[in-house]
C-alpha positions in Angstrom: 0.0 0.0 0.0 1.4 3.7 -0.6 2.0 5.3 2.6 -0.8 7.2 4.8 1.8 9.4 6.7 1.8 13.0 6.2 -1.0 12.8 3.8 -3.6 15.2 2.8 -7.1 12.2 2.7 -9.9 13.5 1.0 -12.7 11.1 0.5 -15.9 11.3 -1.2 -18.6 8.6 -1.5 -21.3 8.8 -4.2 -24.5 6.8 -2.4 -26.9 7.9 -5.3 -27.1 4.5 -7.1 -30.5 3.6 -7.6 -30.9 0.0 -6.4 -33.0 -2.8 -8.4 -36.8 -2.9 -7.8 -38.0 -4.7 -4.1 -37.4 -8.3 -5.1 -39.9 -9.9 -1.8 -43.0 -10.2 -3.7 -41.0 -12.2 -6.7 -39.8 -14.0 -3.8 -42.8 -14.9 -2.1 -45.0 -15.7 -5.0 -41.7 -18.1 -6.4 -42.2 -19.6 -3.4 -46.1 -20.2 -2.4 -46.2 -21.1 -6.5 -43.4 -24.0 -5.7 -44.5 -25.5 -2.4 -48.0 -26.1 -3.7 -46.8 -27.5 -6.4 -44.1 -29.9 -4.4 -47.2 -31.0 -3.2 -49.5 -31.7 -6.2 -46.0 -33.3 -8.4 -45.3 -35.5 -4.8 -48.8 -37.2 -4.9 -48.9 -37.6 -8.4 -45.7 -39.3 -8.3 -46.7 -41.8 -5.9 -50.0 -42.3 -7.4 -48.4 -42.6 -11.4 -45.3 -44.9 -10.2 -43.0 -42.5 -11.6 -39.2 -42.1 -9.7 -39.0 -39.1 -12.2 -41.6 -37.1 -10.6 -40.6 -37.8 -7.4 -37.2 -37.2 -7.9 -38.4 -33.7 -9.5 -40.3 -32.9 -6.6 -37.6 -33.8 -4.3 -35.8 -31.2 -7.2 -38.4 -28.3 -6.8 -38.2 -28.9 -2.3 -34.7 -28.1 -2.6 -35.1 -25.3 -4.9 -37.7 -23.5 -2.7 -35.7 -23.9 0.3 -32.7 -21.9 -1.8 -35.5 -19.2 -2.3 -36.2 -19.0 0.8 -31.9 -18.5 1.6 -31.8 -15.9 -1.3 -34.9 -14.0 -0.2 -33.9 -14.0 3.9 -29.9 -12.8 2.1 -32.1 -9.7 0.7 -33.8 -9.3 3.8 -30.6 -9.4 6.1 -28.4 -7.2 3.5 -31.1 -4.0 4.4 -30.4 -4.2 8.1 -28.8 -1.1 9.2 -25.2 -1.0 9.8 -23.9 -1.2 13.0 -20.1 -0.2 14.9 -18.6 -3.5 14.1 -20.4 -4.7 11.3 -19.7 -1.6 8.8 -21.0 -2.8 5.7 -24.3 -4.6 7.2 -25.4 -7.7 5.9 -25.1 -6.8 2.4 -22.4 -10.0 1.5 -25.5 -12.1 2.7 -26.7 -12.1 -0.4 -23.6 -13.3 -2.3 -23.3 -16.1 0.1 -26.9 -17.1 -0.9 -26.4 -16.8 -4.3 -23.1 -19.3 -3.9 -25.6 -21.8 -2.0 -28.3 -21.6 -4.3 -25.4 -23.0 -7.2 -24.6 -25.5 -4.8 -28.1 -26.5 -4.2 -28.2 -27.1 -8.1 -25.6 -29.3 -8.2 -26.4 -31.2 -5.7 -30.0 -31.6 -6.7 -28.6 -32.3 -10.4 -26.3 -35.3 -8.8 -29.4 -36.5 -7.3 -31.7 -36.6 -10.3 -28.9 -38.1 -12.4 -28.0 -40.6 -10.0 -31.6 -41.7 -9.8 -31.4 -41.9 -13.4 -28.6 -44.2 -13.8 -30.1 -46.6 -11.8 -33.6 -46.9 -13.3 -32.0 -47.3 -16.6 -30.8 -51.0 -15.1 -34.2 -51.7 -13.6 -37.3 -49.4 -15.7 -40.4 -50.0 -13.8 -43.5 -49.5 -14.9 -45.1 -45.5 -15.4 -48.4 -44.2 -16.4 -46.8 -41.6 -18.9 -49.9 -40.1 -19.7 -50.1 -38.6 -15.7 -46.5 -37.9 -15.8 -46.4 -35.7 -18.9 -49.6 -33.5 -17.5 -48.9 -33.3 -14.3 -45.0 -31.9 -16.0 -47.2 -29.5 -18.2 -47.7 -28.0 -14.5 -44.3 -27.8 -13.7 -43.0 -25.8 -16.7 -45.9 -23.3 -16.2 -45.2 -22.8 -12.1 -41.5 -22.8 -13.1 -41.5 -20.9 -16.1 -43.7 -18.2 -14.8 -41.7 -17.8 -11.5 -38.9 -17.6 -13.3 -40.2 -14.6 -15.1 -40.7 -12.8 -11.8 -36.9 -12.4 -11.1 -35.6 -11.9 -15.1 -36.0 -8.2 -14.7 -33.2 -7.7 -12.5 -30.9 -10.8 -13.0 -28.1 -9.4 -15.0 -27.7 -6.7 -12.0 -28.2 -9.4 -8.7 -26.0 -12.9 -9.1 -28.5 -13.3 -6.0 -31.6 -12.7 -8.3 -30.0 -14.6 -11.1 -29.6 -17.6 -8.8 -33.2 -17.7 -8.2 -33.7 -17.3 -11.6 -31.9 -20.1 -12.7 -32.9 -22.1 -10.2 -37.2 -21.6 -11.6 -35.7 -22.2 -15.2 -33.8 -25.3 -14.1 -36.6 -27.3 -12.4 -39.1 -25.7 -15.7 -36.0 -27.5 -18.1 -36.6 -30.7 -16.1 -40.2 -30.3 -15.6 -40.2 -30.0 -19.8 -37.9 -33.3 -19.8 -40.2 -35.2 -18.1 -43.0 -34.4 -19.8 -41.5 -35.3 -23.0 -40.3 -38.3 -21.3 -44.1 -38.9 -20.3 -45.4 -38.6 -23.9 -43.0 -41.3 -25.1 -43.6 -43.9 -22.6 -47.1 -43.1 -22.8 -47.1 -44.1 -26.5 -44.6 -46.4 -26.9 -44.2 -48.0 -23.4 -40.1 -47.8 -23.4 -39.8 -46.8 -19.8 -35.8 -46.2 -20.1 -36.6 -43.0 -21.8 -37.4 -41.3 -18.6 -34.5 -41.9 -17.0 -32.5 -41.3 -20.3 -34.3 -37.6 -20.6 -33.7 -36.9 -17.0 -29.8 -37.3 -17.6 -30.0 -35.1 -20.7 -31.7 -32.3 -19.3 -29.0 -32.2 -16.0 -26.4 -32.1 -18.2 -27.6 -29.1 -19.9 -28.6 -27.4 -16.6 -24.8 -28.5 -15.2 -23.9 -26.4 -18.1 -25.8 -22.9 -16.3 -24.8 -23.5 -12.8 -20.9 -24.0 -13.0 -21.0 -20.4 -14.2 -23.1 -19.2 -11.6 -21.1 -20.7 -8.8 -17.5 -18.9 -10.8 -19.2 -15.8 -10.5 -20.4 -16.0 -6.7 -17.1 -17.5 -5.7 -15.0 -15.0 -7.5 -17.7 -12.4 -5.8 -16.9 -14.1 -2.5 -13.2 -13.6 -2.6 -13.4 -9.6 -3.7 -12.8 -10.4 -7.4 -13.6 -7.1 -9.6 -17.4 -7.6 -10.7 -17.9 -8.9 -14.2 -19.5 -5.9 -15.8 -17.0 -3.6 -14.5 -13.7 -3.3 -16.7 -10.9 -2.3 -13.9 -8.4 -1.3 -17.2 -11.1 1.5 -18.0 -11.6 2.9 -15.0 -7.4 2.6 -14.1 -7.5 5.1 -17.5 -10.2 7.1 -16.1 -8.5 8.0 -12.9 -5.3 8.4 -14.5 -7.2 11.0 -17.2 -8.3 13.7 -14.3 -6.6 17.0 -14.4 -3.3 17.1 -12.7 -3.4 13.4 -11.6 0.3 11.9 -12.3 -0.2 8.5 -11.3 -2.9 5.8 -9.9 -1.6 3.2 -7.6 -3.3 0.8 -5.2 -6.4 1.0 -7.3 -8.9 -2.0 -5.7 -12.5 -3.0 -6.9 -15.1 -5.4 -5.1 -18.0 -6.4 -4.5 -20.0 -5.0 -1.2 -23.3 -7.2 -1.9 -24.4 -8.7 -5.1 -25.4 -5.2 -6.3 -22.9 -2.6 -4.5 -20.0 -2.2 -5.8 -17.0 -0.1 -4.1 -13.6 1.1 -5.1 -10.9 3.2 -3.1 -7.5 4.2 -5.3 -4.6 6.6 -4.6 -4.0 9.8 -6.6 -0.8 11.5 -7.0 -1.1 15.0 -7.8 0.8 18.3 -8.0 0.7 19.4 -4.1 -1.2 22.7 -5.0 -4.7 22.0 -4.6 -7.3 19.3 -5.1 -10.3 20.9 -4.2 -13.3 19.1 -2.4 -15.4 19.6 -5.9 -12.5 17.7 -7.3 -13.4 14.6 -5.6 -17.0 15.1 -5.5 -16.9 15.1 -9.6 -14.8 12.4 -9.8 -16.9 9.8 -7.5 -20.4 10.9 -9.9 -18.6 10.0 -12.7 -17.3 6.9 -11.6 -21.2 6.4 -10.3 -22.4 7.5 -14.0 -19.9 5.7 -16.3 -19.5 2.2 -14.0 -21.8 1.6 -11.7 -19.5 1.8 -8.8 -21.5 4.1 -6.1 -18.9 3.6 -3.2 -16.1 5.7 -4.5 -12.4 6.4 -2.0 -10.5 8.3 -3.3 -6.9 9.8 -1.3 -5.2 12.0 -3.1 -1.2 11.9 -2.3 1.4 14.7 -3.5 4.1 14.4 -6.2 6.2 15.7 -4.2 6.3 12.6 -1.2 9.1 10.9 -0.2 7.5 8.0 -1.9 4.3 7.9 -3.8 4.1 4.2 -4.3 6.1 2.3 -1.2 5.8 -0.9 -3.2 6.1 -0.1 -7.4 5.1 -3.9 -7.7 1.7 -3.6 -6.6 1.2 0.0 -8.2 -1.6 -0.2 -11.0 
């Protein structure tokens, strides 16, 4: 770090950024929508002799109790800060959206697992139930999922939810054509054949969801922000010589921060000065938590350590 002795600070910290629309009632509908539906796609399974509907079932419990996790992560991140906990709760919600990829792929091991072993051993299915009791399940699913698309490319906490509805709709749409086929033909092997097909392509969606809430995890720059472009930025203010110990992260799924040293000519960096940099920064990135310390050219050192200078 570049030293803090003998050094004018001047921080300013833009807290304008309008935040994405109240996701609780997406939440709570996702939610009441899947537990009923548990319910109905449970029953039915017993009653139809399908594993597959079970097993989605089984798929759709575990994906309501990561709703639940995501939505209580939302809740926690508005609690007010407090002496020791600074930031809040806000890193709630990247934890949740980390969980909800592992509850993905463990539900996906399950359902292929499941699978594998009725492909040895196909018992016998009234596919005609199956497929329109799936019908259900891509509906419930599909709409849900519709309740959280609006804000998913903002929230890896959203976009966890998100991909959780359009998982168990993918599957829901795999058993159903699974259901026609043994319902016309009688090849009970196709259901379990589908239901490996369909994880694989959901496998596909969640390893990139859990990258992007690990990497949010360990203060990896967000995604959508390109650190090279706003390195340049900072270095293109008026009378700013050099940028060094420039350092982007995550403060929730949706907050971004960044603090960065300045070397300027020691004449005069006004207040204004840093107050115009931090709303641009806001304006052109998206980063609304903006430190900014502004060192002299003239310092003993301006950069302590040149290897970890930007």
């Amino acid at each position: 770090m570049g030293s803090h002795h003998d050094h004018d600070h001047d921080h300013d910290h833009g807290h304008h950024h309008a935040p994405p629309r109240d996701p609780g009632r997406a939440f709570a509908l996702g939610i009441g929508l899947n537990v009923a539906f548990v319910i109905a796609e449970g029953a039915a399974g017993v009653i139809a002799g399908s594993t597959a509907l079970f097993a989605d079932a089984v798929h759709n419990l575990g994906d309501v109790l990561g709703l639940v996790m995501a939505w209580g992560a939302v809740v926690l991140a508005r609690r007010q800060r407090t002496a020791r906990r600074t930031y809040g709760f806000r890193r709630t919600t990247i934890l949740a959206g980390l969980a909800n990829a592992v509850l993905i792929l463990v539900a996906i091991g399950g359902v292929t697992w499941e699978a594998i072993q009725r492909i040895g051993a196909p018992a016998h299915v009234d596919g005609g139930l199956v497929a329109l009791v799936a019908v259900g399940g891509v509906l419930v699913n599909g709409g849900a999922a519709l309740l959280f698309a609006r804000d998913r490319a903002r929230d890896v906490n959203q976009r966890g939810a998100y991909l959780h509805l359009m998982a168990d709709a993918a599957v829901s749409a795999g058993v159903v054509v699974a259901g026609v086929i043994v319902w016309r033909t009688g090849w009970s092997w196709i259901d379990p054949a589908t239901s490996i097909v369909v994880s694989l392509v959901i496998l596909v969606g969640t390893v990139g969801l859990f990258r992007e809430a690990l990497d949010l995890l360990l203060d990896a720059v967000p995604s959508h922000i390109d650190p090279a472009a706003v390195e340049a930025y900072l270095a293109s203010l008026p009378g700013v010589q050099q940028v060094h110990d420039l350092h982007i992260w995550p403060m929730s799924t949706t907050d971004v921060a960044l603090t960065a040293h300045l070397v300027v000519q020691p004449d005069d960096r006004s207040p204004r000065f840093i107050r115009d940099a931090a709303h641009e920064i806001e304006h052109r990135f998206g980063i609304a938590h903006a430190t900014l310390q502004l060192e002299p050219a003239d310092a003993d050192a301006a950069c302590a350590q040149p290897a970890r200078c930007l």
